[in-house]
C-alpha positions in Angstrom: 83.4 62.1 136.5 84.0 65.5 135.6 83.3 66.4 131.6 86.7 66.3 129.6 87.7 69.8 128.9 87.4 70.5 124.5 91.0 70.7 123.0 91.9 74.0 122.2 92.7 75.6 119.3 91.6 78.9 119.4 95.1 80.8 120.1 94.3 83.8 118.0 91.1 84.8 120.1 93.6 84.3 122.9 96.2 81.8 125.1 96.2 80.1 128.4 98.6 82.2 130.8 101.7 80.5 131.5 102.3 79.1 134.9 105.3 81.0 135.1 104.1 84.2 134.3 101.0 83.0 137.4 104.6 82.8 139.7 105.6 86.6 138.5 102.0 88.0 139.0 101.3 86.4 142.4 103.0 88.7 145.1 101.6 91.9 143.2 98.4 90.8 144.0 98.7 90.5 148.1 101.8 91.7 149.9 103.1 93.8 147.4 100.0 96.0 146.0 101.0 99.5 146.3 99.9 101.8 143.8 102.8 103.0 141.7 101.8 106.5 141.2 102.3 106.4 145.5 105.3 108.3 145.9 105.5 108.8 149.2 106.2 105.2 150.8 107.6 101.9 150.3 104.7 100.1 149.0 104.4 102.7 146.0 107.9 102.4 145.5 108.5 98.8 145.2 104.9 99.3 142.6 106.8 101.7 140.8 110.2 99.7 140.1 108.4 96.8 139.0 106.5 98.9 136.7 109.8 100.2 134.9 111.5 97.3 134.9 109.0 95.3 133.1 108.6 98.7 131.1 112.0 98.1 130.0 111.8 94.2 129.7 108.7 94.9 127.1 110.6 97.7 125.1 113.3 95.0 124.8 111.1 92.9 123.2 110.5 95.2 120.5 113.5 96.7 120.2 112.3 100.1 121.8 114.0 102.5 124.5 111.5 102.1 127.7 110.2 105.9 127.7 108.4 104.9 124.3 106.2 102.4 125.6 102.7 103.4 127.0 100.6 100.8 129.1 97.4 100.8 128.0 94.6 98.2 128.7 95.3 95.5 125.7 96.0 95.7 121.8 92.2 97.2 120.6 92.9 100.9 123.0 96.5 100.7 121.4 95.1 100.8 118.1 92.3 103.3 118.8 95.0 105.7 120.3 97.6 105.3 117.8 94.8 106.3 114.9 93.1 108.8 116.6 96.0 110.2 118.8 97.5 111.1 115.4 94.8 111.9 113.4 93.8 115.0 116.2 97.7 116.0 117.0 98.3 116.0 113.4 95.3 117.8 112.1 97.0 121.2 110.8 99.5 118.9 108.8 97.0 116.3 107.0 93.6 114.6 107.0 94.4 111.5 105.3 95.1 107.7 106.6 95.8 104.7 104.7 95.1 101.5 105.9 94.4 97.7 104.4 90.5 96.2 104.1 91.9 93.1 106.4 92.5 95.0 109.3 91.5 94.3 113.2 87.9 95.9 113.7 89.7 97.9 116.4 91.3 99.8 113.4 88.7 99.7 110.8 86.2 101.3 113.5 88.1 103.4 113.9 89.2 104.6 110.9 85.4 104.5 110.5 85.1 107.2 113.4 87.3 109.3 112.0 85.7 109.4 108.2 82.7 111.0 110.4 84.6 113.4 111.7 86.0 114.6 108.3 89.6 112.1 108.3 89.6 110.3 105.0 90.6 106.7 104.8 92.1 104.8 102.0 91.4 101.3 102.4 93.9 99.2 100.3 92.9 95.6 98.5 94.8 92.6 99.2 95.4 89.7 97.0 94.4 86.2 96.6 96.7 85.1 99.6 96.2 88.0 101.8 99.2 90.3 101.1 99.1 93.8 100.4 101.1 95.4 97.7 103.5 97.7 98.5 103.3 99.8 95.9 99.5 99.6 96.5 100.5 101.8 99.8 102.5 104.4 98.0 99.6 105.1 95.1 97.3 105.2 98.0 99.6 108.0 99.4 98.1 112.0 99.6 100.5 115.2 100.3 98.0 115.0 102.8 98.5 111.3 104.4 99.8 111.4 107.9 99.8 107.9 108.6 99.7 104.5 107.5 98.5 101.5 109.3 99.4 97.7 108.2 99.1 94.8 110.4 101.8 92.5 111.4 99.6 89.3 110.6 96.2 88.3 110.0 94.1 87.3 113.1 91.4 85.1 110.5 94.2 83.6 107.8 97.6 84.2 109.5 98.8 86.2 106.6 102.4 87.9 107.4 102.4 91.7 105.6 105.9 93.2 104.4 106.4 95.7 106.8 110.2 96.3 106.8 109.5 97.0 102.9 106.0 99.4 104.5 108.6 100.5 106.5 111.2 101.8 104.2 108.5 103.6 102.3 107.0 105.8 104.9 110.0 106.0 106.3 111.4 107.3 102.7 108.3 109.6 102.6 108.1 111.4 105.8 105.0 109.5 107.0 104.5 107.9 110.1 103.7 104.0 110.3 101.8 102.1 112.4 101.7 98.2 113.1 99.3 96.0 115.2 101.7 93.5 116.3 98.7 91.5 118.4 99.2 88.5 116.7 103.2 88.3 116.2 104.6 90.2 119.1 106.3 87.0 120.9 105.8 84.7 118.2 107.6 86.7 115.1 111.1 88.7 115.1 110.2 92.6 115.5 112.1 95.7 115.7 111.0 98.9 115.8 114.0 100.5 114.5 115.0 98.0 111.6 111.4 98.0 110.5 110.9 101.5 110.6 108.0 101.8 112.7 106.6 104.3 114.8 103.8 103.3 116.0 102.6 99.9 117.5 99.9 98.1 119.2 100.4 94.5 121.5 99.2 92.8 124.0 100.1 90.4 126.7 96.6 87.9 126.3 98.3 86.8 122.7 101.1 85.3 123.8 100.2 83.6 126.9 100.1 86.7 129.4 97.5 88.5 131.3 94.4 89.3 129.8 93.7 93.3 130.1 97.1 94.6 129.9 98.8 96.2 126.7 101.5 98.4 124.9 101.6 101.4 122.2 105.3 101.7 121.3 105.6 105.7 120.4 108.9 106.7 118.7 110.4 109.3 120.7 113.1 110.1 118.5 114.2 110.5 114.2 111.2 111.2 113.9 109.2 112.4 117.0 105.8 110.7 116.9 102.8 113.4 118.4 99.8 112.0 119.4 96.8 113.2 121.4 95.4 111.1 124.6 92.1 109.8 124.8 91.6 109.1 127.8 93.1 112.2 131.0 92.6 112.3 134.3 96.3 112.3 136.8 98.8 112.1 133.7 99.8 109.1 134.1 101.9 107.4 131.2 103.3 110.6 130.1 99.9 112.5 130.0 98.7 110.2 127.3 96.8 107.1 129.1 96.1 107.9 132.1 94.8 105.7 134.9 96.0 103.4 138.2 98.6 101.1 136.8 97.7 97.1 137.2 101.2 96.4 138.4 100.5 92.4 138.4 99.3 92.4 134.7 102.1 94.6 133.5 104.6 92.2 135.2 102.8 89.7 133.8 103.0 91.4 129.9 107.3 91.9 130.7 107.4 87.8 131.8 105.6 86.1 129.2 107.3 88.0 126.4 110.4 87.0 128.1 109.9 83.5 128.1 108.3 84.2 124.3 111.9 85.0 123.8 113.7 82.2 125.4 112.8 79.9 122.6 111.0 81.2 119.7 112.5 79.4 116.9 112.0 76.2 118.7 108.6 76.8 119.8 107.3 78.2 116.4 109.1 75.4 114.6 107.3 72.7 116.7 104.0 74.6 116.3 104.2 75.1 112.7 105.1 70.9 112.4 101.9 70.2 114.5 99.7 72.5 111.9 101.1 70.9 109.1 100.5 67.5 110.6 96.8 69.1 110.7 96.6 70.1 107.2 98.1 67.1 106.0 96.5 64.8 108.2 92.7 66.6 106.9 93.9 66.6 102.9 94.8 63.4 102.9 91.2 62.1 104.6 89.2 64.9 102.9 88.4 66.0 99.3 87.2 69.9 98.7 89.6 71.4 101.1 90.8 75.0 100.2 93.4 76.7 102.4 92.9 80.4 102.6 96.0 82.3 102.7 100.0 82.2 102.2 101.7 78.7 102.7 104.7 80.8 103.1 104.1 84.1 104.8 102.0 82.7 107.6 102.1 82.5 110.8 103.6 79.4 112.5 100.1 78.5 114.2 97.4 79.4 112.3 95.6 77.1 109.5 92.2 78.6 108.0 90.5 76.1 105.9 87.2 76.2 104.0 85.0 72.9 102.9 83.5 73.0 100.0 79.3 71.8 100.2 78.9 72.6 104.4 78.5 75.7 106.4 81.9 76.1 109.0 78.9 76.9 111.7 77.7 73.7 111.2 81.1 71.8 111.9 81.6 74.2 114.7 78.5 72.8 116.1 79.4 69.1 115.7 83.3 69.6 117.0 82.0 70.3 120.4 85.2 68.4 122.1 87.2 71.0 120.0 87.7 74.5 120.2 87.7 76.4 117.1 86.5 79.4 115.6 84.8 80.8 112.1 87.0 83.8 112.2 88.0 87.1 114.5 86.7 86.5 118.4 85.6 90.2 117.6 83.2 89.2 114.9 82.0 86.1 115.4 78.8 86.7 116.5 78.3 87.8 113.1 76.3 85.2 110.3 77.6 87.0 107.4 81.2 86.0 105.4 84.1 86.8 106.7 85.5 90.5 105.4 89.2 89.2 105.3 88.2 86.0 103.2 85.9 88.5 101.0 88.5 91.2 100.6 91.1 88.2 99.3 88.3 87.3 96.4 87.0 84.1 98.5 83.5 83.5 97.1 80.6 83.6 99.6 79.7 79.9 99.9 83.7 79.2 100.6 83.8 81.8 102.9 80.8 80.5 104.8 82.4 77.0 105.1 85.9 78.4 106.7 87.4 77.2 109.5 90.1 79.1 111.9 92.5 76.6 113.7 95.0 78.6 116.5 97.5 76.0 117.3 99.6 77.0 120.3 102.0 75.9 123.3 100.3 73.4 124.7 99.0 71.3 121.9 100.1 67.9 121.4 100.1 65.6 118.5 97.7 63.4 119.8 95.2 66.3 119.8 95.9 67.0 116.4 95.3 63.2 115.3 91.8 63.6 117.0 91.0 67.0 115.3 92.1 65.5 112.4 89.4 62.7 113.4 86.8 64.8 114.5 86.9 67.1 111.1 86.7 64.2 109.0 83.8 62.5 110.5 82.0 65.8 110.7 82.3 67.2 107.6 81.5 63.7 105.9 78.6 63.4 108.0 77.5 67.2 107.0 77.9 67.0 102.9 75.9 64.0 103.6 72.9 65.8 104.5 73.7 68.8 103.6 71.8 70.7 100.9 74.8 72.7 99.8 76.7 71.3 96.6 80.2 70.1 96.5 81.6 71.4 93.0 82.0 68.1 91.2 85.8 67.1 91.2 86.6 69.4 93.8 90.3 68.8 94.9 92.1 70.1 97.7 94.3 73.0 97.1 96.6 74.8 99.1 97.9 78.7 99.1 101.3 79.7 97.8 
């Protein structure tokens, strides 16, 4: 008998693709491969249309015209061209970015890159639940600032930012703004235009598509958004990423955030019931549970819990049958506390002892009532033997 595949729960790091975006994909793998840059012949062609009209299907998700979208390989090169692209095009005009200290580590890095090569960064605090302060953003703000960066939602604690209200300021100041949409485009409302955007960063792996495939939305128009390429070679993109187009991933990105579409509010209100089953289901079973971000601005998935007197490692290690992480799939290789959970004033133990659930599409209520299982018996079984105290008295307690 084959071994039981683990539930998962891990949607953040990323999703199953859907089979109907497998149904889209398939022919642009075998009788219709043409490269679209072919101009010359059929097979290009037909590469080409499909390219622009998922172009356009992808902009409508968004709210975007389809020239402003630029294909790039996934969410973390969106990010590094939308800092760097600006910070070199907009040199003569300022040296200065702002940004929050719960960002991706596609952005951090790279706003790390750039402090070496003479940008300086503003890294703005969060509070207690995760949320930046707008006015935070404006006092951060130089005659020198030429952009601002702000995530749509945390990938660790699910935290939604105020970025219509980010928006209005930059927009009110002259300045461009950028959002990494990774872990809301398909799963939150967004438009470019009523948010005031300029800038911003998705992929199709988030929201059960293609892995390797990905969008930078660049407003062409009130304002004009410049930014440098990083990568040349052919000018594909319009000179700013170029490289062969993967026609079957990009029809793959325009499908899934079509069906994403279809039903959002049903599917995110049926997620968000099976994560509260989760938390409820784990409070009610559990003392010294502490739930790390907003109960209110949150994404409809995402539950990240800490356990007071064990190390989250440790119930990683004995969930086996579950998939679940400690944090970012880009950092969790690391031992140390989680930045995000650090930067919202989580002490270290706490932060050690968190745990990222990713609810998603596919999960069922009956998976939920064994997780629930599984978490109880394991973290009873850990504070049993663990050497880490539980604060006496220690009662759940959940964000605002």
């Amino acid at each position: 008998m084959p071994e039981q595949a683990p539930i998962y729960m891990d949607h953040h790091a990323t999703t199953p693709v859907d089979p109907r975006v497998m149904t889209a994909m398939r022919p642009y793998f075998s009788e219709k491969f043409g490269n679209a840059a072919s101009v010359t012949h059929q097979y290009g062609w037909e590469a080409e249309e499909a390219v622009e009209t998922a172009r356009a299907q992808i902009a409508k998700a968004i709210g975007a015209e389809p020239k402003e979208i630029i294909l790039t390989s996934g969410a973390t090169e969106s990010d590094n061209l939308a800092l760097k692209g600006v910070a070199e095009a907009m040199r003569e005009r300022g040296d200065h970015l702002v940004t929050t200290a719960i960002e991706h580590k596609a952005i951090l890095d790279s706003a790390k890159r750039l402090e070496q090569q003479g940008t300086k960064v503003t890294y703005v605090g969060v509070d207690a639940d995760g949320i930046v302060d707008v006015d935070a953003v404006r006092r951060a703000m130089t005659d020198r600032t030429i952009l601002v960066s702000v995530m749509h939602a945390n990938n660790e604690v699910g935290t939604v930012q105020p970025i219509a209200a980010i928006g209005r300021l930059t927009r009110e100041l002259g300045i461009f703004f950028h959002v990494d949409a990774a872990q809301t485009a398909g799963k939150l409302p967004i438009n470019v235009e009523r948010d005031g955007i300029d800038l911003l960063s998705f992929s199709a792996h988030k929201t059960y598509g293609p892995k390797g495939i990905g969008a930078l939305y660049v407003r062409r128009r009130k304002p004009r958004v410049r930014i440098a390429p990083l990568i040349d070679g052919g000018g594909h993109e319009q000179g700013l990423r170029s490289g062969t187009l993967p026609v079957p991933l990009i029809v793959g990105f325009a499908r899934a955030l079509e069906i994403a579409a279809e039903k959002t509010v049903e599917e995110n209100a049926r997620v968000a019931a099976l994560r509260d089953r989760l938390l409820h289901g784990i409070m009610e079973r559990l003392d010294g549970v502490t739930v790390n971000g907003s109960m209110t601005y949150r994404l409809p998935g995402n539950l990240n819990l800490s356990f007071a007197g064990v190390e989250g490692e440790g119930v990683l290690m004995g969930v086996k049958d579950v998939a679940l992480s400690s944090g970012s799939a880009c950092t969790s290789a690391q031992v140390e506390p989680s930045y995000v959970l650090r930067a919202m004033g989580v002490d270290g133990q706490a932060a050690q002892s968190s745990i990222r659930f990713g609810l998603g599409r596919y999960n069922t209520a009956d998976e939920v009532d064994t997780v629930i299982d599984r978490i109880v018996e394991t973290v009873t079984r850990l504070r049993a033997l663990s050497p880490i105290p539980q604060a006496a008295g220690h009662a759940s307690t959940v964000g605002t």
